[in-house]
N, C-alpha and C positions, 0 to 999 in steps of 0.2 A: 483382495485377490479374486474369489467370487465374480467381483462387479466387473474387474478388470476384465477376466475370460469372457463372463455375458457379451459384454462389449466387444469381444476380438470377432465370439464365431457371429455375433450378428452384422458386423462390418463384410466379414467373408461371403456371409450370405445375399449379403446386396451387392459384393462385386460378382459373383458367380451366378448372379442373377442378371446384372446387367450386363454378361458375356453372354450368356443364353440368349435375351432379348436380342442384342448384336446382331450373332450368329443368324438368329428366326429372321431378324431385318431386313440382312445382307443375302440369304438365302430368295426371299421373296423379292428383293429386288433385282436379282438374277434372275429370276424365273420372269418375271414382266419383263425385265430388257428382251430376252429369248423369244416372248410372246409378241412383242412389239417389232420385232427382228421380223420375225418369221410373217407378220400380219404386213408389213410395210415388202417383203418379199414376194406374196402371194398378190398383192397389190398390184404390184409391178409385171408381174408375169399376166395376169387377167388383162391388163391393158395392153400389152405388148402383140405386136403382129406375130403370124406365124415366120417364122425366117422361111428364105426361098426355099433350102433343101423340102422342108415338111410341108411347105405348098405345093410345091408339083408333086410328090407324094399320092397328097389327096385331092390332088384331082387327076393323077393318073388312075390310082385303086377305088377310087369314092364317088362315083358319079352323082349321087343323092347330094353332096356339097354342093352342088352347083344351081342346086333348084332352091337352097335355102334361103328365104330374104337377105339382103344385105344386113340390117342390123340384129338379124341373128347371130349372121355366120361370124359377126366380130364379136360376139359374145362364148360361142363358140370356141374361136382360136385362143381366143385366152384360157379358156376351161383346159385346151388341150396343155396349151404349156404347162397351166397348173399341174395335171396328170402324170405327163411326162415329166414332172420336176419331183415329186410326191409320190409317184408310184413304182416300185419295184418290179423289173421282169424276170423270170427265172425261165431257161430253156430246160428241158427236160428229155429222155430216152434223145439224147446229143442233138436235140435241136439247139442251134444257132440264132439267140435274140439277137434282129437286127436294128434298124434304126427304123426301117420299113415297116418290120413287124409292131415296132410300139406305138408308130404315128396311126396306125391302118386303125389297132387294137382302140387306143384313144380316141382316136377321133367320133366311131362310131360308141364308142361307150357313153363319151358328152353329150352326144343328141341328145340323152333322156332328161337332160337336165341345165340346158344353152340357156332357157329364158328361168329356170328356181336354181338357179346355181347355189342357193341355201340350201338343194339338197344332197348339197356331195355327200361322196360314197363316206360317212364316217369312221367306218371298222377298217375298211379297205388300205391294208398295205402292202398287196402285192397282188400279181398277176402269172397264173406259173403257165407258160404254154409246150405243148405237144404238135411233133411235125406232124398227126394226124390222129382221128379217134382213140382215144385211150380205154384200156379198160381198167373201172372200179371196181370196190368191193365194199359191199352194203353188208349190215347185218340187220336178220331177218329170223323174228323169233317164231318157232312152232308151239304153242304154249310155254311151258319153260327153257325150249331147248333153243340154244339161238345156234343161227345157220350162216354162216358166210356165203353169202351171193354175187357172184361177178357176170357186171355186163359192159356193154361199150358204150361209151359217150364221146360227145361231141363238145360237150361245157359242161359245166359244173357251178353251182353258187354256194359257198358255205358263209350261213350267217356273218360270224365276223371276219369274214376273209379265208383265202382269198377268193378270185375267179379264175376256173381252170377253161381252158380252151384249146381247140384242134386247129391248126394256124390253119391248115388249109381248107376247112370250113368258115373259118374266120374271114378268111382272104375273099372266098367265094360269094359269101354272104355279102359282103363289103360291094362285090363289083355287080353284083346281078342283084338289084336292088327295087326291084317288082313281082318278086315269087312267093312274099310274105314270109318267108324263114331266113331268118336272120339272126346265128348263134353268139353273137357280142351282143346285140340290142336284147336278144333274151335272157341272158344270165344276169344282165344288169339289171332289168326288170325284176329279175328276182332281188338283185341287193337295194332295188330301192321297198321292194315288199316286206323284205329281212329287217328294214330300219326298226318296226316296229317291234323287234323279239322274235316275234312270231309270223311267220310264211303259208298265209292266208286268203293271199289274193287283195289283201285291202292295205294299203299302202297309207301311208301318215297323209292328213290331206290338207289343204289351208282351210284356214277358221271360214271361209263364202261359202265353201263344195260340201254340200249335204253328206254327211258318211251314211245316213239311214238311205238316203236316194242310192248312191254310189250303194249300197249291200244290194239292195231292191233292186234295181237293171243288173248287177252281175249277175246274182245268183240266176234270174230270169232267164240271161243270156245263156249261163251257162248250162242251164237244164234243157235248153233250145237244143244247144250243141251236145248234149248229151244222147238227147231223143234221135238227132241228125244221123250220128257216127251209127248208134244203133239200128235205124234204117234203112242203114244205107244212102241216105240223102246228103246233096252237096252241100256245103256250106264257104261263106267267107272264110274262116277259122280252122284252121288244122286240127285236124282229127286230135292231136296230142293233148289239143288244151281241153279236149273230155277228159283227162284222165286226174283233176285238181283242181281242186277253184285256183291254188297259186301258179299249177302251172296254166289255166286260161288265162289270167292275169298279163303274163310272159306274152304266151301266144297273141293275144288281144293286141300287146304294146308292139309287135312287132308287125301284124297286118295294119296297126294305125301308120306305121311311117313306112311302109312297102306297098300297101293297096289302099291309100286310104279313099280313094273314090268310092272304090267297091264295100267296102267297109260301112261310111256311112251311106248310100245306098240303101245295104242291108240287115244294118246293126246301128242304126238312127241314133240311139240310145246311150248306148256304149261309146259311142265313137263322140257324142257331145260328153260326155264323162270324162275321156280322154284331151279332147280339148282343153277344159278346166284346169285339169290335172297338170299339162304340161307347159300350157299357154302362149298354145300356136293352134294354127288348124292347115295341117300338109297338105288336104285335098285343094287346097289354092296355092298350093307352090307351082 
């Protein structure tokens, strides 16, 4: 009897083991079809033209579209489909996401990333937009005591998501696209600074682009523009990107695709960093 029972629960124990195995099997071969699904999906949408409605779109609202080289801009419109298939928009205080507003939002969001399309936004699942400046609320400690602080914004970047936006900064930014402020290309700028944890100014960079060079010209840059604002003296760069290396970063990535003549010009340095970085060079569009 003994030998018998031995026998029974260790027969049980190899079927309840080879159900387990099963399951763990059939589990991961769900997850790969899903993976495979989804990778043959994004595939398809990268290659895919943009459809008419979201072309005339952007070249009604986007005028910078049209100076992009051709085999950018079909890198490009695939980025956008991906976005618009992948990214969630939320209207907010009764603003109305239109169809407009998510091609406009997209569009200009992909510049930063047409030619490393390795660096999508990876945290990023949604987009929540405001019919115009919103106001936050920060907290702000006085030694121990922390303080609630509310002010107005025009965008917002939180680490893992989302990006918030004032559509009609958005909108404007989109169409007048040589004043060097540009509130979609800068928040973005921040989620690709964000990749690395930390919102620093120095962004993930390919294994060729010196990260020691790229610290040495920003900080350089940024102490220029430091010195400028405090002066009073004019500069390529908005006053705003004195106030953070991450947010010069921002400022920086938005006067390379709205002034970039002027830019390198005046910031020689910085504006080949940026070239690298993105792997194009605007001042020849």
């Amino acid at each position: 009897m003994p030998l018998d029972a031995s026998r029974t629960d260790s027969g049980d124990a190899m079927t309840g083991g080879t159900v387990l195995l099963l399951i763990i099997l059939g589990g991961a071969l769900i997850y790969a079809a899903r993976v495979m699904k989804r990778r043959r999906r994004r595939a398809a949408l990268m290659a895919a033209p943009l459809d008419e409605r979201r072309r005339a779109i952007i070249a009604q609202r986007i005028p910078l579209y049209r100076k992009i080289p051709l085999y950018l801009r079909s890198r490009l419109d695939g980025l956008i489909n991906r976005f618009l298939d992948e990214i969630t928009f939320v209207g907010r205080d009764g603003f109305d996401v239109t169809e407009e507003t998510r091609v406009v939002i997209a569009a200009q969001a992909c510049l930063l990333i047409m030619n490393r399309p390795d660096r999508w936004f990876p945290t990023l699942k949604s987009v929540i937009v405001y019919p115009a400046p919103f106001k936050s609320k920060a907290k702000k400690f006085d030694g121990f005591v922390e303080r609630g602080e509310t002010s107005v914004h025009s965008g917002e970047s939180w680490k893992r998501g989302p990006v918030v936006l004032a559509w009609d900064r958005a909108a404007y930014g989109a169409l007048v696209d040589d004043d060097g402020h540009n509130v979609v290309i800068h928040e973005f700028a921040h989620q690709l600074d964000e990749a690395t944890g930390v919102s620093d100014g120095a962004p993930l960079l390919d294994k060729d682009q010196s990260a020691a060079r790229w610290g040495r010209v920003f900080q350089a840059s940024y102490e220029r523009l430091r010195r400028n604002v405090q002066t009073g003296r004019p500069a390529v760069f908005d006053a705003y990107g004195a106030s953070a290396p991450a947010e010069f970063f921002a400022v920086a990535v938005e006067t390379f695709f709205e002034k970039p003549q002027a830019m390198k010009a005046e910031e020689p340095q910085v504006y080949e960093e940026l070239t690298l970085y993105f792997g194009f060079d605007p001042a020849r569009w």
